[in-house]
C-alpha positions as CSV (number, residue, x, y, z in Angstrom):
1,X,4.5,-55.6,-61.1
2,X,8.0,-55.3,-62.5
3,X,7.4,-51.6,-62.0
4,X,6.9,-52.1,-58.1
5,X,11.4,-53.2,-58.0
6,X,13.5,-53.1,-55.2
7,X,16.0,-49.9,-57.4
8,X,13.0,-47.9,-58.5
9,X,11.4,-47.9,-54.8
10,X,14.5,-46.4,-53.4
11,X,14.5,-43.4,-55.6
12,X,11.5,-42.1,-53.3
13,X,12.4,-39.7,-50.6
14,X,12.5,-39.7,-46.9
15,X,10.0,-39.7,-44.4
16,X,6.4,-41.3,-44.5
17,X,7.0,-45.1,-44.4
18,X,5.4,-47.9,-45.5
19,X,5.8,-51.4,-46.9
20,X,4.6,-52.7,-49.9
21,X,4.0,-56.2,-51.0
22,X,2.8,-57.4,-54.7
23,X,0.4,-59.8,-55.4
24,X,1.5,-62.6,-57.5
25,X,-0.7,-65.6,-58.4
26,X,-3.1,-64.3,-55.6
27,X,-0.4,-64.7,-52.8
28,X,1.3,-61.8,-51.5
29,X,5.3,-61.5,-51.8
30,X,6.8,-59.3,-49.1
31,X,9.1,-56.7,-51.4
32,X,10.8,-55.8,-48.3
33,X,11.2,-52.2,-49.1
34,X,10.2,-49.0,-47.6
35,X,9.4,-46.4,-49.4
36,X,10.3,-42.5,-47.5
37,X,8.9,-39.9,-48.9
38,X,9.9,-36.6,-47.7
39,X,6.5,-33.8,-47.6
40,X,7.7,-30.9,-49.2
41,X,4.6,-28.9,-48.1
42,X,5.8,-26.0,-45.4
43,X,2.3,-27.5,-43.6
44,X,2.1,-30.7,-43.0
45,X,-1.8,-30.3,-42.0
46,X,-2.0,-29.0,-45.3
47,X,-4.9,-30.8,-47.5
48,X,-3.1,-30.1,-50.4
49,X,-0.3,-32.3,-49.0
50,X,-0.8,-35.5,-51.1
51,X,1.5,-38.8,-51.3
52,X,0.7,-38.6,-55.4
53,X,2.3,-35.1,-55.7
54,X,5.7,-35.6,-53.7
55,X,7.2,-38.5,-56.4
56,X,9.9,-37.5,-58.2
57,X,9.0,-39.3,-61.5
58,X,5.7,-39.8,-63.7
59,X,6.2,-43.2,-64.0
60,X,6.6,-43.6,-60.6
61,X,3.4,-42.4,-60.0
62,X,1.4,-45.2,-58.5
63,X,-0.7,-43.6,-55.8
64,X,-4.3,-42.0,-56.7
65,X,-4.9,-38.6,-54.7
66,X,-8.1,-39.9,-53.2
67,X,-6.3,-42.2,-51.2
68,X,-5.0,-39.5,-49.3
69,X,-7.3,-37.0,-49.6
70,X,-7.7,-36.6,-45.7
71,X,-4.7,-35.2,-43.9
72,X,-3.9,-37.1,-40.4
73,X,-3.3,-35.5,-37.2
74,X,0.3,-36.3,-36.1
75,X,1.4,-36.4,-32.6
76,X,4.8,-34.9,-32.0
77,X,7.9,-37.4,-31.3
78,X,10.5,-34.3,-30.7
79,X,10.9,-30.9,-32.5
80,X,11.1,-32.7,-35.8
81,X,9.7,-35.6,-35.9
82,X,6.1,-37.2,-35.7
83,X,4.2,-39.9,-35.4
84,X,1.0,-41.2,-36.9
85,X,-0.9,-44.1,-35.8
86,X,-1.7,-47.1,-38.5
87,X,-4.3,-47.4,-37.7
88,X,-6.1,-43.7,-38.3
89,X,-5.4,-44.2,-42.2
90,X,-4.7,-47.9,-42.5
91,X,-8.0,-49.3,-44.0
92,X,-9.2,-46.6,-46.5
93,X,-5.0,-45.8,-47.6
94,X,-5.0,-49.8,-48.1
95,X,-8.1,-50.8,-49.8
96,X,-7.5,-48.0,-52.2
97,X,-4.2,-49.2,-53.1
98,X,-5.6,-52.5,-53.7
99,X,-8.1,-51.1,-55.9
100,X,-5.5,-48.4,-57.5
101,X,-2.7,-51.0,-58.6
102,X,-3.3,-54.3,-57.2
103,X,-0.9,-53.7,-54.7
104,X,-1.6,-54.7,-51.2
105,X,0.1,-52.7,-48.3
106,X,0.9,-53.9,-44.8
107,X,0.4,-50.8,-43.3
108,X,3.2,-50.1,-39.9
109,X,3.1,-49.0,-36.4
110,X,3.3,-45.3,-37.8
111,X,4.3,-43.5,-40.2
112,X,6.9,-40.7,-40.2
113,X,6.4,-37.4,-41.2
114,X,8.6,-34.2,-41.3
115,X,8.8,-31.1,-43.7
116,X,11.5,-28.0,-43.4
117,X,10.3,-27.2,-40.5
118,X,7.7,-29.4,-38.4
119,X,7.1,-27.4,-35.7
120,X,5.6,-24.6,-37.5
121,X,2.4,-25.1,-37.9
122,X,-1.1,-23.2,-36.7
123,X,-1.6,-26.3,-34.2
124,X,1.5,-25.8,-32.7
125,X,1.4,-21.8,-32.4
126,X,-1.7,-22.3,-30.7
127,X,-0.4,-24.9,-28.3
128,X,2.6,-22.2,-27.6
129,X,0.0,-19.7,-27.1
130,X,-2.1,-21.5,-24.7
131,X,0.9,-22.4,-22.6
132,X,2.3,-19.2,-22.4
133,X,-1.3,-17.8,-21.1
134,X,-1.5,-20.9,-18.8
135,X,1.8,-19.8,-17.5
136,X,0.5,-16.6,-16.3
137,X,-2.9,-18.0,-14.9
138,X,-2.3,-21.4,-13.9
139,X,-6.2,-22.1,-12.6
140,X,-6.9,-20.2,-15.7
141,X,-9.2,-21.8,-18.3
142,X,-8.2,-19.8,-21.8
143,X,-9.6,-20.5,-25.8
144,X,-8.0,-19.0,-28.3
145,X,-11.3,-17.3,-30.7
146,X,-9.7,-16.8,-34.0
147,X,-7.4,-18.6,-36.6
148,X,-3.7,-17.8,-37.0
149,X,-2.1,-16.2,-40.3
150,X,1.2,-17.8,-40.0
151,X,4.4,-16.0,-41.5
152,X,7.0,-17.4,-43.5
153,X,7.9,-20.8,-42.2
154,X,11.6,-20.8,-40.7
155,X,13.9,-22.6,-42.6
156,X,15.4,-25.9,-41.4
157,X,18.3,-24.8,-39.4
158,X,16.1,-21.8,-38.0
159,X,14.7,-21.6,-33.9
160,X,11.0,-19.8,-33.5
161,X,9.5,-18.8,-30.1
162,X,6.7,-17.1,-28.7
163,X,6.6,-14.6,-25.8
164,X,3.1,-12.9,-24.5
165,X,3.4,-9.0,-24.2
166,X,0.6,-8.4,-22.0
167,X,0.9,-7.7,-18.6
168,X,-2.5,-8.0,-17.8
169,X,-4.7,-10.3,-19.8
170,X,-7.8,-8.9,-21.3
171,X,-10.0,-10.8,-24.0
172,X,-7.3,-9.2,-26.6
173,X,-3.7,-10.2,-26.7
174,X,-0.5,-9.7,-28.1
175,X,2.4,-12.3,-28.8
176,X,5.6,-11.6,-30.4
177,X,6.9,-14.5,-32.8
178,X,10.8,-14.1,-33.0
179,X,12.6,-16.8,-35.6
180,X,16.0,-16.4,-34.9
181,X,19.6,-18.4,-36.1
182,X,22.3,-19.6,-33.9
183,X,20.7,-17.4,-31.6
184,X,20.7,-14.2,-33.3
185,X,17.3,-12.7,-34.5
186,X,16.5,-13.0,-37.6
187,X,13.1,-11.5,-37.8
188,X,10.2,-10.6,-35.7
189,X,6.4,-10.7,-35.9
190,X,3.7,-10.1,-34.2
191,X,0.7,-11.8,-33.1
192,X,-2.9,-10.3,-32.3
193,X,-5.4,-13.0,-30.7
194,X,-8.6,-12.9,-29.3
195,X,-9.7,-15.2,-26.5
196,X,-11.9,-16.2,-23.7
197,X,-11.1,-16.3,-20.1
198,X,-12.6,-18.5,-17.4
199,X,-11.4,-18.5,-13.9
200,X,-13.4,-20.2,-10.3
201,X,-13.9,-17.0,-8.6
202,X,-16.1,-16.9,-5.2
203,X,-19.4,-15.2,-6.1
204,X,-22.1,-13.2,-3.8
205,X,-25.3,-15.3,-3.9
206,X,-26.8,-12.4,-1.8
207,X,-26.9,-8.4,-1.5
208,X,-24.0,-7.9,0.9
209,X,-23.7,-3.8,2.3
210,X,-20.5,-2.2,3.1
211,X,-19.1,-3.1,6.5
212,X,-20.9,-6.2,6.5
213,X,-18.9,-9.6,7.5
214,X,-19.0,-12.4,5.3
215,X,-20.4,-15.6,6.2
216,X,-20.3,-19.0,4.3
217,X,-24.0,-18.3,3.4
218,X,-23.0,-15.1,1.2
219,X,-21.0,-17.0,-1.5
220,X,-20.0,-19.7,-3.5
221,X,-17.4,-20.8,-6.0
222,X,-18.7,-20.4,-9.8
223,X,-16.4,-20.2,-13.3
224,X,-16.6,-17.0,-14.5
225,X,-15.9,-15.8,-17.7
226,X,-13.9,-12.4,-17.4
227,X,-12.9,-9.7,-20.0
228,X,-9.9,-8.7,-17.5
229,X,-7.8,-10.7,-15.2
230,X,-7.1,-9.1,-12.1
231,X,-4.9,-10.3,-9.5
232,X,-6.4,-11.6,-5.5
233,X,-9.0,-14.5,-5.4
234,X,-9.0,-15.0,-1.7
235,X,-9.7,-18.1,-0.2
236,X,-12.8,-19.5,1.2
237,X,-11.1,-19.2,4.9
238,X,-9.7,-15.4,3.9
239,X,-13.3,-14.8,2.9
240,X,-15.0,-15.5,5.9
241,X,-15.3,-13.0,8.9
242,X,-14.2,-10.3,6.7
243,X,-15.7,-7.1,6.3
244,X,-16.6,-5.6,2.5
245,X,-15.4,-2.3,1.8
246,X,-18.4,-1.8,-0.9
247,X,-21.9,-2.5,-1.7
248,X,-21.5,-6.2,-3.4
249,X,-24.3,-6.6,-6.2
250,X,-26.4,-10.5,-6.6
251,X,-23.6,-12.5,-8.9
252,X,-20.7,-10.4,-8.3
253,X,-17.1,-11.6,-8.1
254,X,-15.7,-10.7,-4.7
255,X,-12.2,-9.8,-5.3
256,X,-9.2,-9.5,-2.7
257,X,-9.7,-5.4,-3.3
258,X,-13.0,-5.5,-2.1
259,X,-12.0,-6.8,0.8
260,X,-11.4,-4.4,4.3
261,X,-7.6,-5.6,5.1
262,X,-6.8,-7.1,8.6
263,X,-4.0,-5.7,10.9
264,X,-2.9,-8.3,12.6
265,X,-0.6,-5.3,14.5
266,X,-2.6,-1.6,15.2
267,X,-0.9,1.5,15.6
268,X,-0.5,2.3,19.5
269,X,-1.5,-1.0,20.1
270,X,1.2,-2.9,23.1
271,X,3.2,-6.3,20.7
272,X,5.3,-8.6,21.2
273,X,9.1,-7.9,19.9
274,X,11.2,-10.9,18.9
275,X,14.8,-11.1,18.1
276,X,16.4,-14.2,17.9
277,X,19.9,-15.5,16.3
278,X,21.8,-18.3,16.7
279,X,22.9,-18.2,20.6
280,X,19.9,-16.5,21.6
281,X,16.0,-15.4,21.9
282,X,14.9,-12.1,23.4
283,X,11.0,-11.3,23.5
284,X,10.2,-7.8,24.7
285,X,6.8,-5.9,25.2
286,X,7.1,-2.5,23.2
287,X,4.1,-0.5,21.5
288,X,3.6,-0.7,17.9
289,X,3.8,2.8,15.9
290,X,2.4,2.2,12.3
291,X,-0.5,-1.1,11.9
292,X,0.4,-3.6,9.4
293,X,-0.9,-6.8,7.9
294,X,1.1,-9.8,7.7
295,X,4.3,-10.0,6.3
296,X,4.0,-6.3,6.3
297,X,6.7,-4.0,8.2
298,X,6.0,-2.0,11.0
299,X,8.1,0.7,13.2
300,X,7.6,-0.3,17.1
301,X,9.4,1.1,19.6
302,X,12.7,0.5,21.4
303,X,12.9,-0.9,24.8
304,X,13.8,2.9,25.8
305,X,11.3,4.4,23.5
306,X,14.3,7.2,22.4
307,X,14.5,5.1,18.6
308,X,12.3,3.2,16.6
309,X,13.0,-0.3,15.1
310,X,11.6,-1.9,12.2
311,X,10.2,-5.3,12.3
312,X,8.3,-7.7,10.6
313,X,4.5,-8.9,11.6
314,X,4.5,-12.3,11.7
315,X,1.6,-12.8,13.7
316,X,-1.3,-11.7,15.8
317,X,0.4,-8.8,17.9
318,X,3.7,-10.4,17.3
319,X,6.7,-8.8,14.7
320,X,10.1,-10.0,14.7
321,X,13.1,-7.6,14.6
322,X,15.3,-8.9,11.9
């Protein structure tokens, strides 16, 4: 074991540690050393990735590849740095150490592992991707269908980021991979993906005609797989008592569109006019000249009916002059 000293040990490079001990006379000695070594891989998933292949010298070169022949999934520490648990690897990577070289290990906490450039791996650009389609759908369920051809990893002191392009997601996307330096670009690619979308939409259980109300009996809430995501999922209470502008068919989504909008303020109808600041409150009975939902802006006319004011509906016959 005068191979296993405490100089040739530190030749090794940073980052997966580990201590080693030696057996002498059938009692372990603690050599207190670790031993870093730095992957040089640009993927750290990568299978090819072996302990055996990263030493610097022959002689050195203690570790059998089937004690690592099975990469480890690391959980991310910050943009560079991550951690794996000891005990995902510790009993095969020890007893075939043993066996290997009579060396027993004391496998840590974790190990450390880092390459160039960590964060640029598939796992991670798919973790990007997701969040950046969860950020446009937030009661969106997404999966991404197909695997990733990554470009040319960014170099150490290089920044990558992903952006969707679409403004309406369909079961095809495109995002745009920029790697850039001290903030200026330095290239740019781009990313085709397929994926599926599921969304809880309210769904006709029944035939519903045009015109016809809605009542609690006509639907229910179902995930739905979609090949376009359109904007409106009304509510259960914006669903009932509304009337349908179309035919619904048995299992059909019941978008906000399909929906017959409600005026909360009708054209001719008589409303009540607020204006209000910070000294004072006037209310006024005027007519209304345009109908409007709410939030919308109407015209309704002035208590002399020679101009027209606009004002906002805020309520059931009610629009406040701002």
């Amino acid at each position: 074991m005068d191979r296993l000293s405490t100089a040739t040990l530190l030749i090794l490079t940073a980052a997966a540690s580990v201590w080693l001990t030696s057996v002498v006379q059938g009692k372990e000695k603690d050599l207190g050393v670790v031993i870093n070594i730095r992957f040089k891989s640009e993927n750290v998933f990568d299978k090819e990735a072996k302990l055996s292949e990263l030493l610097e010298e022959k002689d050195l070169h203690y570790f059998s590849k089937d004690c690592l022949e099975q990469p480890v999934i690391p959980q991310r520490l910050n943009s560079q740095t991550f951690k794996v648990r000891g005990d995902h690897v510790s009993d095969k990577m020890a007893n075939c150490l043993r066996g290997d070289i009579a060396v027993a290990m004391n496998v840590p906490e974790f190990l450390i592992v880092e390459n160039e450039n960590d964060t640029f791996s598939e796992s991670n650009i798919k973790r990007e991707m997701l969040q950046r389609l969860q950020d446009s759908c937030a009661d969106c369920q997404f999966l991404l269908l197909h695997e990733i051809t990554l470009p040319e990893a960014p170099a150490k002191d290089e920044e990558w980021r992903i952006a969707l392009e679409n403004k309406t997601l369909t079961n095809s996307v495109l995002f745009k991979l920029e790697i850039s330096r001290m903030g200026l670009l330095i290239r740019r690619h781009w990313l085709n993906q397929k994926i599926e979308i599921t969304k809880e939409l309210p769904v006709a259980v029944k035939l519903i005609g045009s015109g016809q109300r809605i009542t609690s009996s006509d639907f229910e809430y179902r995930t739905v797989r979609l090949d376009i995501l359109r904007d409106g999922v009304p509510t259960k209470e914006h669903l009932i008592g509304r009337r349908i502008k179309r035919p619904l068919k048995l299992n059909e989504p019941i978008w906000s569109r399909f929906l017959e909008p409600v005026y909360l303020v009708e054209k001719g109808a008589p409303v009540s006019a607020i204006y209000q600041s910070s000294k004072m409150k006037v209310e006024l009975k005027t007519v209304s000249k345009s109908s409007g939902q709410i939030g919308d802006w109407v015209n309704v006319a002035s208590p002399s009916g020679a101009s027209v004011l606009k004002a906002k509906v805020i309520g059931e016959g009610l629009v406040e002059v701002l």
